[in-house]
N, CA, C and O atoms as a MOPAC input file, in Angstrom:
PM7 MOZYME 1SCF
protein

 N    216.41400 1   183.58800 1  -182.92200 1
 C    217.58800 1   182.74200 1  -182.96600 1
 C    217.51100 1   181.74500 1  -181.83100 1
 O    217.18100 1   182.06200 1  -180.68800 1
 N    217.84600 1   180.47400 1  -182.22600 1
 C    217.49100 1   179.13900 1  -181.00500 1
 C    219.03300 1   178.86600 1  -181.05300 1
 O    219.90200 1   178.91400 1  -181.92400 1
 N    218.97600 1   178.55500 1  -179.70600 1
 C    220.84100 1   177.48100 1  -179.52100 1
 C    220.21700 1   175.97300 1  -180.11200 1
 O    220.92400 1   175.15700 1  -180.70300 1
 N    218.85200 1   175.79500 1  -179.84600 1
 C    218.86400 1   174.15900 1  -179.57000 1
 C    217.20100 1   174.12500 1  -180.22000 1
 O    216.88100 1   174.46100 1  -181.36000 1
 N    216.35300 1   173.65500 1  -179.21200 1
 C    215.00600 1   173.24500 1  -179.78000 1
 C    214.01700 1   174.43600 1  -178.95200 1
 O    213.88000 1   174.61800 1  -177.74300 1
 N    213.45000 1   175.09400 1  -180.03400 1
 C    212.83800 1   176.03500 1  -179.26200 1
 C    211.56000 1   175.45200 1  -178.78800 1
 O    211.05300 1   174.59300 1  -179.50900 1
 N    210.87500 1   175.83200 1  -177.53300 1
 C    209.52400 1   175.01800 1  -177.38600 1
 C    208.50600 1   176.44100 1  -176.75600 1
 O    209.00900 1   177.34700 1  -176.09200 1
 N    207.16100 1   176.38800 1  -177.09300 1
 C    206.42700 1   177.30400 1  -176.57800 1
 C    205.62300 1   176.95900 1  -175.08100 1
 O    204.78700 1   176.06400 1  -174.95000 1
 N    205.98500 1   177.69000 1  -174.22700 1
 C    205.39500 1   176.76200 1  -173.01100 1
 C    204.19900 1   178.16800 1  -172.12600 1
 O    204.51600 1   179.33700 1  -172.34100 1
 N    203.33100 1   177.97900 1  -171.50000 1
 C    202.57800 1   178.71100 1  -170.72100 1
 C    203.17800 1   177.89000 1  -169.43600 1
 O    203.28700 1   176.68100 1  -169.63700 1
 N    203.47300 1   178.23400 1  -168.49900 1
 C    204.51100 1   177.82100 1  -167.27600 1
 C    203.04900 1   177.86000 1  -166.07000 1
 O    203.20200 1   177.48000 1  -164.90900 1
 N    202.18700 1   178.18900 1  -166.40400 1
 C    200.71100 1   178.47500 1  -165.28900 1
 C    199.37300 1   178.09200 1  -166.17700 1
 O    199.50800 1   177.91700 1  -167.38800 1
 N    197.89400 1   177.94600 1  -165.46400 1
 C    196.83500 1   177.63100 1  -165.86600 1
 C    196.69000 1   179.72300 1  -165.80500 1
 O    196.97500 1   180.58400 1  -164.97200 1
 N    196.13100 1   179.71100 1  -167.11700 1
 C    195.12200 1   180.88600 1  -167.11400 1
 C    195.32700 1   182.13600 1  -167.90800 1
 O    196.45000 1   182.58800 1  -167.68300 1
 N    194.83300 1   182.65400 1  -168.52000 1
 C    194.79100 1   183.43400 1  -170.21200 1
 C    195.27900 1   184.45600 1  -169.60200 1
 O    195.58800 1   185.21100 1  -170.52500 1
 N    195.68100 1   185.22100 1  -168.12700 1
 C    196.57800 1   186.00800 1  -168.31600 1
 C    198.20800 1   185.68200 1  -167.93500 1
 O    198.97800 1   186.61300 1  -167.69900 1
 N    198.55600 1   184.56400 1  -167.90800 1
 C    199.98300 1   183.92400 1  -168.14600 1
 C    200.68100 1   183.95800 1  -169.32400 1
 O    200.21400 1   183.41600 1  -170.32500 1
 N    201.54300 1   184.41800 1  -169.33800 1
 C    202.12000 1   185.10200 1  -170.51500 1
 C    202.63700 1   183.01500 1  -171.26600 1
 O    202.95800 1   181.91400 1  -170.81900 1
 N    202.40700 1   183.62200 1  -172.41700 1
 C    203.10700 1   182.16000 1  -173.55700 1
 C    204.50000 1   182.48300 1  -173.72800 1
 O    204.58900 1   183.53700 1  -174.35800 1
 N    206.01100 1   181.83800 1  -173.31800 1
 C    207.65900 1   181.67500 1  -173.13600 1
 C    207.88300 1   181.01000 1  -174.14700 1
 O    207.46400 1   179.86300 1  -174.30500 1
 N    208.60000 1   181.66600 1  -174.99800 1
 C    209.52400 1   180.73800 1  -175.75500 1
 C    210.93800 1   180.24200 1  -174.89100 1
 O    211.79800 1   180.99000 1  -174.42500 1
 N    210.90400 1   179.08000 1  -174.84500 1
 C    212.16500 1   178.31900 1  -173.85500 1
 C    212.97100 1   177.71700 1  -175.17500 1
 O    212.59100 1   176.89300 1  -176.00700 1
 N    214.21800 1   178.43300 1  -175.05700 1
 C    215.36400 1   177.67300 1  -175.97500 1
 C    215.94400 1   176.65400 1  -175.04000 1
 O    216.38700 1   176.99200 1  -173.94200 1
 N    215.95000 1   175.07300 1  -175.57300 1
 C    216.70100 1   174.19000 1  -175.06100 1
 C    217.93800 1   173.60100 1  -175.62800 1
 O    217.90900 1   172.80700 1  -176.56700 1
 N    218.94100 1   173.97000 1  -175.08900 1
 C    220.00400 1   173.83400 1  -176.35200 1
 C    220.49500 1   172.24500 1  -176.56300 1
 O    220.33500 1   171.19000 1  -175.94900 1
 N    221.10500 1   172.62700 1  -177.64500 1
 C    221.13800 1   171.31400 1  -178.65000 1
 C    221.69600 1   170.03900 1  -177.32800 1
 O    220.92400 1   169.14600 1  -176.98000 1
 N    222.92700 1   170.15600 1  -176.81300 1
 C    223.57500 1   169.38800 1  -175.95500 1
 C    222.94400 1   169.07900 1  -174.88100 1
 O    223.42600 1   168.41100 1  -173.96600 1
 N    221.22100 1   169.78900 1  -174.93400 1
 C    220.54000 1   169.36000 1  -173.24200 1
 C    218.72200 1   169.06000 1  -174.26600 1
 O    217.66500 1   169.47100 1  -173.78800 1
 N    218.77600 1   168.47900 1  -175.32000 1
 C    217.90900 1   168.08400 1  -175.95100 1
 C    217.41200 1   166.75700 1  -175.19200 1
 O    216.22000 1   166.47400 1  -175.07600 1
 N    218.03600 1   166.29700 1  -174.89500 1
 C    217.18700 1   165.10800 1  -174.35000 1
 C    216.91600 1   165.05600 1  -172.91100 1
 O    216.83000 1   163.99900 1  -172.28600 1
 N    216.77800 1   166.27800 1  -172.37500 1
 C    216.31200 1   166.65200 1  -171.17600 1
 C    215.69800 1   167.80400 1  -171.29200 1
 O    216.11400 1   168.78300 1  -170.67300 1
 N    214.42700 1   167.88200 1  -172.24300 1
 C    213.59200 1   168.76800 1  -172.67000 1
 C    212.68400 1   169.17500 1  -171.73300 1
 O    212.38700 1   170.32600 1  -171.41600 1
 N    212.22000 1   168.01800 1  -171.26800 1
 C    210.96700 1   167.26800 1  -170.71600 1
 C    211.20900 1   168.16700 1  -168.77600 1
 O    210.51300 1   168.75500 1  -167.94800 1
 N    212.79900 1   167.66300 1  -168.97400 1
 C    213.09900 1   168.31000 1  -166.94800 1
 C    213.11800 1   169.69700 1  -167.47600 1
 O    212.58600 1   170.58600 1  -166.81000 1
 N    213.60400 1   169.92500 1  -168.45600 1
 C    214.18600 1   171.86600 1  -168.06400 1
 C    212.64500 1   172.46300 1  -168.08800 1
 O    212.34600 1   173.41200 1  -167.36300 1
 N    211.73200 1   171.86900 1  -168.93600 1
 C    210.36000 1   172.75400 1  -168.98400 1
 C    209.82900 1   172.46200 1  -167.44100 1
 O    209.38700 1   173.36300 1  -166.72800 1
 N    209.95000 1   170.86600 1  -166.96200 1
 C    209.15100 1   170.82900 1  -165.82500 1
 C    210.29900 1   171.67500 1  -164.26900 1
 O    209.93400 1   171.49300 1  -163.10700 1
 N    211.13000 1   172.21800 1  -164.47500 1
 C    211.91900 1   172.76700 1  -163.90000 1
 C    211.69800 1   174.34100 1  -164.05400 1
 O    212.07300 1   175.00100 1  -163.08500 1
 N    211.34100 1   174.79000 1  -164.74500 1
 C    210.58400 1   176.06800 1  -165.27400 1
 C    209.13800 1   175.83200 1  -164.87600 1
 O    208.68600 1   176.78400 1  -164.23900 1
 N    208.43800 1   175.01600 1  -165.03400 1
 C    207.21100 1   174.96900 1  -164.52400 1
 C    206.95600 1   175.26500 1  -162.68700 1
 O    206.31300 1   176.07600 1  -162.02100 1
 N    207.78200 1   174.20500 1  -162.42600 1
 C    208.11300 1   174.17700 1  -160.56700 1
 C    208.20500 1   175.78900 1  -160.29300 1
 O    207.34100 1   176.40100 1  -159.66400 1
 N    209.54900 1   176.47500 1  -160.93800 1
 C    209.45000 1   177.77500 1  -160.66300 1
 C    208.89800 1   178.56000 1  -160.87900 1
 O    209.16800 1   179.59600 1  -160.27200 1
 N    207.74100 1   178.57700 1  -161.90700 1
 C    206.66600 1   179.67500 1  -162.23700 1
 C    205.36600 1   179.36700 1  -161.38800 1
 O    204.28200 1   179.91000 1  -161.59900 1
 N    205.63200 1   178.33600 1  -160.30400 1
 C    203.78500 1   178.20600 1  -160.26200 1
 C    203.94400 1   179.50500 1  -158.55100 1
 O    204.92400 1   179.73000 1  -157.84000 1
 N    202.65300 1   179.99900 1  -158.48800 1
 C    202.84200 1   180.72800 1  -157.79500 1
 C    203.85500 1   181.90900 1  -157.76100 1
 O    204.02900 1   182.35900 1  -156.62800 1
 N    204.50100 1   182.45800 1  -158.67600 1
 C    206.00400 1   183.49200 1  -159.30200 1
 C    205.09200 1   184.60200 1  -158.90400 1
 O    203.86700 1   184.50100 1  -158.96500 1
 N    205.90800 1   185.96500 1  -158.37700 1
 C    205.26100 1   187.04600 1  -158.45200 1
 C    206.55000 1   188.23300 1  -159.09000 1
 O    207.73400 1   187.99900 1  -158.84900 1
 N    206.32600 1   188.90300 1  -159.52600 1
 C    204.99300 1   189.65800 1  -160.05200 1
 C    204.38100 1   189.40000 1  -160.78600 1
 O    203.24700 1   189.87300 1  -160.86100 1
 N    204.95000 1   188.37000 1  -161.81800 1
 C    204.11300 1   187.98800 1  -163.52800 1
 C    203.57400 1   186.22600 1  -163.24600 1
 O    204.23400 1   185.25500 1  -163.61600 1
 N    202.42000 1   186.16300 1  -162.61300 1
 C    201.98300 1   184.93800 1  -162.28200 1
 C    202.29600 1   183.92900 1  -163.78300 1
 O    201.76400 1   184.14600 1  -164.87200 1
 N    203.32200 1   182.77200 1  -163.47400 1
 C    203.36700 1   181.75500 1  -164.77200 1
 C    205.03900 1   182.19000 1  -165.04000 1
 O    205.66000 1   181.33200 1  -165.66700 1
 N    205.78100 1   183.34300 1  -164.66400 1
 C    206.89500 1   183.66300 1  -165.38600 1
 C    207.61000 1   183.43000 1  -164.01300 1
 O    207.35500 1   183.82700 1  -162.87600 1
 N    208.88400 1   182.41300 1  -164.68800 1
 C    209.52500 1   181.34400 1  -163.58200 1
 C    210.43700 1   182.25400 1  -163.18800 1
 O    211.04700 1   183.01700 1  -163.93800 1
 N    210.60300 1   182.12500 1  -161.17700 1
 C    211.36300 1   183.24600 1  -160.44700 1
 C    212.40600 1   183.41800 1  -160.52500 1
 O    212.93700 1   184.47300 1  -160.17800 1
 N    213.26800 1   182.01100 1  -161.20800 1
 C    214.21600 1   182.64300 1  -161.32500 1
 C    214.90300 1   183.37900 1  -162.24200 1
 O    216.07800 1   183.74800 1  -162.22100 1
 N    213.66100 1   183.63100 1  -163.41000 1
 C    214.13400 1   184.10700 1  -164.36000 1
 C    213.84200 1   185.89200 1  -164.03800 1
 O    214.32900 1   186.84100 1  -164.65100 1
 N    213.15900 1   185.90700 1  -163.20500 1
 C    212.65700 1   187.36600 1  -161.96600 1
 C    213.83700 1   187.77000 1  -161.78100 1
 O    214.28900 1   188.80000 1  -162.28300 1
 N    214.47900 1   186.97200 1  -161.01400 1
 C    215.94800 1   187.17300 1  -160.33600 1
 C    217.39100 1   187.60300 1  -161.12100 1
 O    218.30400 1   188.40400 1  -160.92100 1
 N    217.01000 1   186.49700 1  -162.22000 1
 C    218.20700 1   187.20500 1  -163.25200 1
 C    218.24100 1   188.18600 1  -163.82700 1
 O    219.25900 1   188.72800 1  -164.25500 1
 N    216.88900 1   188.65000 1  -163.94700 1
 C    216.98800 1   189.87400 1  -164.52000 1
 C    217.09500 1   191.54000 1  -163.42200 1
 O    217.63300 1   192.64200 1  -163.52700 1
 N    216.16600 1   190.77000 1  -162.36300 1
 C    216.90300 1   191.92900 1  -161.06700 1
 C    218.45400 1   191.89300 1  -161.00100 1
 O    219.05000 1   192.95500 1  -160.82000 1
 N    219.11700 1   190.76800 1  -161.13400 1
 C    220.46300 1   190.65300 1  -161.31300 1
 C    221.59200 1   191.62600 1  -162.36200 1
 O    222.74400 1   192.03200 1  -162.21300 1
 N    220.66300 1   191.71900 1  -163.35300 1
 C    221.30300 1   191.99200 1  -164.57400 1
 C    221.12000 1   193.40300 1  -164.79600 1
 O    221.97200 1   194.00700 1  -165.44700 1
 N    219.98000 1   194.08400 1  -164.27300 1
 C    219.65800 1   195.24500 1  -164.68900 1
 C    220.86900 1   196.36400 1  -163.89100 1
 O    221.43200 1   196.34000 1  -162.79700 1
 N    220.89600 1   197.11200 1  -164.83300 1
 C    221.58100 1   198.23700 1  -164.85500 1
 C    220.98400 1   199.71100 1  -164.12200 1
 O    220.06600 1   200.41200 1  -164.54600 1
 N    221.61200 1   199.87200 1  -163.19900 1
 C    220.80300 1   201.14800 1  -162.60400 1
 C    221.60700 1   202.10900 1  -162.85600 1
 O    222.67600 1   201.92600 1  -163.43900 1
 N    221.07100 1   203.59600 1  -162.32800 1
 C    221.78400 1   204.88200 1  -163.09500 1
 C    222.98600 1   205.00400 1  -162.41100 1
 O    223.52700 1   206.03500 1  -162.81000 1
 N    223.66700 1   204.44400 1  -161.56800 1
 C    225.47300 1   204.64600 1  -161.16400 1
 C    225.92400 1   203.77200 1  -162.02600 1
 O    226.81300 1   204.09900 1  -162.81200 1
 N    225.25300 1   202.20400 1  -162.02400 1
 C    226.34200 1   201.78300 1  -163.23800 1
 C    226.37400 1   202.42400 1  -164.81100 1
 O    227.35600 1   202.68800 1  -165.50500 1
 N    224.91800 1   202.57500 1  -165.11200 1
 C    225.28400 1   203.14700 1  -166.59600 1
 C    226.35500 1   204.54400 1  -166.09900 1
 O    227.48500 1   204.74800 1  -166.54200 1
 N    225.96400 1   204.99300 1  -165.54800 1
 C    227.18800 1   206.55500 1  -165.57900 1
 C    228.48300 1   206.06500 1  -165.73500 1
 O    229.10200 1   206.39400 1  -166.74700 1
 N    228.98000 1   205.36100 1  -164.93700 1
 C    230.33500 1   204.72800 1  -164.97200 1
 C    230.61400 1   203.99400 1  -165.99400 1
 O    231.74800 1   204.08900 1  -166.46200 1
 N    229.63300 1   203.05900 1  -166.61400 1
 C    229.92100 1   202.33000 1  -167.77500 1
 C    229.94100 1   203.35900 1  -168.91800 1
 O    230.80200 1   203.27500 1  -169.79300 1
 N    229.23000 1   204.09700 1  -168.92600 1
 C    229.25300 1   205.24900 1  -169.71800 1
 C    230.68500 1   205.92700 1  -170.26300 1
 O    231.21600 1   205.94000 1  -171.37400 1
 N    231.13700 1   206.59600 1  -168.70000 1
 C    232.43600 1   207.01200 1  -168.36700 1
 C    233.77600 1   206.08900 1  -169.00500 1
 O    234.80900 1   206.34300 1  -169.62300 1
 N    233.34400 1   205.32400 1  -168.65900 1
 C    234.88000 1   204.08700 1  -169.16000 1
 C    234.74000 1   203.81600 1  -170.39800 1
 O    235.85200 1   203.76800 1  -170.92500 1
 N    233.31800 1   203.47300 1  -171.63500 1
 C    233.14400 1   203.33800 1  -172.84700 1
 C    234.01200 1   204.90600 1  -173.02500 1
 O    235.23700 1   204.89200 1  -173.14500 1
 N    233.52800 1   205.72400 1  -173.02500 1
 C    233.85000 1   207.61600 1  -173.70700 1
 C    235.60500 1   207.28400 1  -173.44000 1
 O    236.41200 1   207.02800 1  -174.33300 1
 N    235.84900 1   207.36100 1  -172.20000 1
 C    237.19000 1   207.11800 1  -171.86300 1
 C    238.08800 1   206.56400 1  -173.18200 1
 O    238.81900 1   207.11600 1  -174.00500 1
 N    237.68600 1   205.31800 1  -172.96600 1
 C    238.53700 1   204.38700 1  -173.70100 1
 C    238.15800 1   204.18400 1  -175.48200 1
 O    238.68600 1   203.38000 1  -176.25000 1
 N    237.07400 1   205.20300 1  -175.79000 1
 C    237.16500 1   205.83000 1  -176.94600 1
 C    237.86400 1   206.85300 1  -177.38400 1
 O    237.92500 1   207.04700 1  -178.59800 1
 N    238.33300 1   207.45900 1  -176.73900 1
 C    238.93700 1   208.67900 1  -176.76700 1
 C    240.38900 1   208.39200 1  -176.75800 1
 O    241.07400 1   209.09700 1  -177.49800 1
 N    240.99400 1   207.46400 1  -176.03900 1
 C    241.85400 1   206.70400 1  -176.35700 1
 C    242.22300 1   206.45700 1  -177.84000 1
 O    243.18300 1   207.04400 1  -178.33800 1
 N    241.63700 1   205.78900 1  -178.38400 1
 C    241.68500 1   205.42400 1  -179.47300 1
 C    241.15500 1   205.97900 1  -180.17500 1
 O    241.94600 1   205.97400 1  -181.11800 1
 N    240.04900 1   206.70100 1  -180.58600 1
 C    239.85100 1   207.19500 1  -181.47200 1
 C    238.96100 1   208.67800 1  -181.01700 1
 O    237.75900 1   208.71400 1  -180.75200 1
 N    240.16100 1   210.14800 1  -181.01100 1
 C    239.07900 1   211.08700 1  -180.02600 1
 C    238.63700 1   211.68800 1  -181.05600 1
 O    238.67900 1   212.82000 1  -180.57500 1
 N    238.12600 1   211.89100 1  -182.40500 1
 C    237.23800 1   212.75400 1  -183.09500 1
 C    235.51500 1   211.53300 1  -182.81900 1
 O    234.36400 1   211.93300 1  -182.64500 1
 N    235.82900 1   210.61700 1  -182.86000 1
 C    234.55300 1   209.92500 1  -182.67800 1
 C    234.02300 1   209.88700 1  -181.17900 1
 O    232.91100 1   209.43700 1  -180.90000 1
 N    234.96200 1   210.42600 1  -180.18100 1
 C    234.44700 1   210.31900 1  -179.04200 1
 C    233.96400 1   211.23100 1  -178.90200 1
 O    232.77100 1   211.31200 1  -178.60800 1
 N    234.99200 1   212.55300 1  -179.12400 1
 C    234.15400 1   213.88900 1  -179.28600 1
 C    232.60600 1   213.40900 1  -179.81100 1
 O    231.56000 1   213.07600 1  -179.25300 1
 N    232.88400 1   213.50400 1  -180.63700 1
 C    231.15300 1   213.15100 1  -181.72800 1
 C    230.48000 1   212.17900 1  -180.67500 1
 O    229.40400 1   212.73000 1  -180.44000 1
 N    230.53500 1   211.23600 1  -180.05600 1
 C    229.94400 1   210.53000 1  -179.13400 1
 C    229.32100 1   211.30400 1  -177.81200 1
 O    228.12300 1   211.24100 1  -177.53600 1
 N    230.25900 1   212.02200 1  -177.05500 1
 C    230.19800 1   212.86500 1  -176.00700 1
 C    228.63500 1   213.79000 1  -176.55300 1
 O    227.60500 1   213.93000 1  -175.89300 1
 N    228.89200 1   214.24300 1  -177.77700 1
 C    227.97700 1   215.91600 1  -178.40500 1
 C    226.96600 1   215.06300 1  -178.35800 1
 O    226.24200 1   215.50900 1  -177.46800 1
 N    226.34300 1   213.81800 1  -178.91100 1
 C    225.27800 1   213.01800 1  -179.20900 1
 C    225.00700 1   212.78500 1  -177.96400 1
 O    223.82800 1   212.49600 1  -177.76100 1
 N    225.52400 1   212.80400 1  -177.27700 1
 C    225.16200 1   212.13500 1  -175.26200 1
 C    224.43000 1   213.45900 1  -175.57900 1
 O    223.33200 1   213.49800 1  -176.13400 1
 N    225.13900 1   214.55000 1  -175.17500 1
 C    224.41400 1   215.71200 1  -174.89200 1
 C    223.00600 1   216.05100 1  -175.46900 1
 O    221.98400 1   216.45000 1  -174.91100 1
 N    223.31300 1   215.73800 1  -176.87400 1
 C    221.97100 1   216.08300 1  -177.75900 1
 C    221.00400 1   215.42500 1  -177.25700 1
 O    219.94100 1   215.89900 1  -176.85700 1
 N    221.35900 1   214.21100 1  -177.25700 1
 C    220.28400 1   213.65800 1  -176.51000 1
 C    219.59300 1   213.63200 1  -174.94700 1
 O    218.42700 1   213.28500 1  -174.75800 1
 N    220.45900 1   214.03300 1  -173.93600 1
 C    219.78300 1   214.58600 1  -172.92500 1
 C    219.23000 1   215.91300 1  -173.22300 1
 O    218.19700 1   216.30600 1  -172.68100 1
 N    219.79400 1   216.50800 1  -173.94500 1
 C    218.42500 1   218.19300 1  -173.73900 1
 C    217.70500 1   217.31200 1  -174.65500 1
 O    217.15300 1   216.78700 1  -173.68800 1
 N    217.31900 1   216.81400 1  -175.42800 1
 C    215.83000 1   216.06500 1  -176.40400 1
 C    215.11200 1   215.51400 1  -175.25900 1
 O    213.88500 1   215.60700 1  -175.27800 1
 N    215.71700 1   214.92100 1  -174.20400 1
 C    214.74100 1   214.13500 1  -173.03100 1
 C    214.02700 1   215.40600 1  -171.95100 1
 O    212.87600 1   215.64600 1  -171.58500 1
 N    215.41900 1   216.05500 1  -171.68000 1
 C    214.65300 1   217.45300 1  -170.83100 1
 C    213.71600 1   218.24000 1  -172.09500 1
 O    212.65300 1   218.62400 1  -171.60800 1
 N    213.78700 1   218.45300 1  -173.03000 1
 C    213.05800 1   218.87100 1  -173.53700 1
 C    211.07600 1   218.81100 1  -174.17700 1
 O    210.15800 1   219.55200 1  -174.52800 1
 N    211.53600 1   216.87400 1  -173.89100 1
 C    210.47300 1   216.58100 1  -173.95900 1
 C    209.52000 1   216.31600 1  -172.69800 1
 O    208.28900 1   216.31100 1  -172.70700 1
 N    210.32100 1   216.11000 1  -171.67900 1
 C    209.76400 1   216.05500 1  -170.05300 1
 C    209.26400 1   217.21900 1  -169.77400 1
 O    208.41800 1   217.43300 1  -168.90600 1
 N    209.95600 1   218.32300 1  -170.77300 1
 C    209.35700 1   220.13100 1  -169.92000 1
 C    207.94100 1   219.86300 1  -170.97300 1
 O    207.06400 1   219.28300 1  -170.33300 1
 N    207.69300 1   220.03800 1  -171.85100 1
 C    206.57700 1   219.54600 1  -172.83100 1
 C    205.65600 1   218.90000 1  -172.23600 1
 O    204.59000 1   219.51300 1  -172.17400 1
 N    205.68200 1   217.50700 1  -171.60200 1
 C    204.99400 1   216.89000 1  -171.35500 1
 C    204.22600 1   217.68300 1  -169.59500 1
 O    203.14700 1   217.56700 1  -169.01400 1
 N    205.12300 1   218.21500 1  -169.40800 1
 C    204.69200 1   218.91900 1  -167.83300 1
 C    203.81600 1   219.88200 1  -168.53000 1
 O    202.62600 1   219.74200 1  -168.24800 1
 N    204.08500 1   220.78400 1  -169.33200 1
 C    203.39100 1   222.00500 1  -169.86900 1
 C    201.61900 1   221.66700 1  -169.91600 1
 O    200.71400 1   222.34600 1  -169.43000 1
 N    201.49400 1   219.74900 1  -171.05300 1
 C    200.10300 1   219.92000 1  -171.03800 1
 C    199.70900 1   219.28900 1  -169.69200 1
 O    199.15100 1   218.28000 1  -170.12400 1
 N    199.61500 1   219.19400 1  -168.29600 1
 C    199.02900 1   218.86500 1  -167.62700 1
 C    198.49100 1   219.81800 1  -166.99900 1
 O    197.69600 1   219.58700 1  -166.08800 1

């Protein structure tokens, strides 16, 4: 799905630089030309993924979710299901569960063949 004009760009010289699809949206179409060379500026030299522009590094260090927020986000989704509708939260809660013993279950497994 594109907002605008999708363009395929390699942001660095060299076959292990990953190929970006850059959506440029419709209302910034005629400034195609700056947003890629503005993405370019920021990928040259980028670490960890040489070619992948830093600040797109950053937004996503930004964005990511670590295990206190999911718990809490967790907590307030169940919450405020239960609210409104508690046979599906129940049923939500049991599926949390099921699915953590399936993860301990498969982590004890995976310890077993080493």
């Amino acid at each position: 799905r594109a907002m605008g004009q999708l363009h395929i760009a390699r942001l660095d010289r060299g076959a292990a630089v990953p190929l970006l699809p850059v959506d440029v949206a419709a209302w910034q179409a005629d400034r195609a030309a700056d947003v890629l060379a503005w993405l370019h500026e920021s990928a040259r030299n980028s670490f960890p993924v040489r070619g992948y522009p830093q600040a797109l590094v950053q937004a996503h260090g930004h964005a990511h979710l670590g295990g206190l927020e999911v718990e809490m986000l967790e907590k307030t989704l169940l919450a405020q299901l239960a609210e409104q509708r508690p046979a599906l939260a129940a049923e939500a809660c049991r599926q949390r569960l099921l699915g953590r013993q399936l993860v301990e279950e498969i982590r004890e497994a995976g310890s077993d063949t080493r």
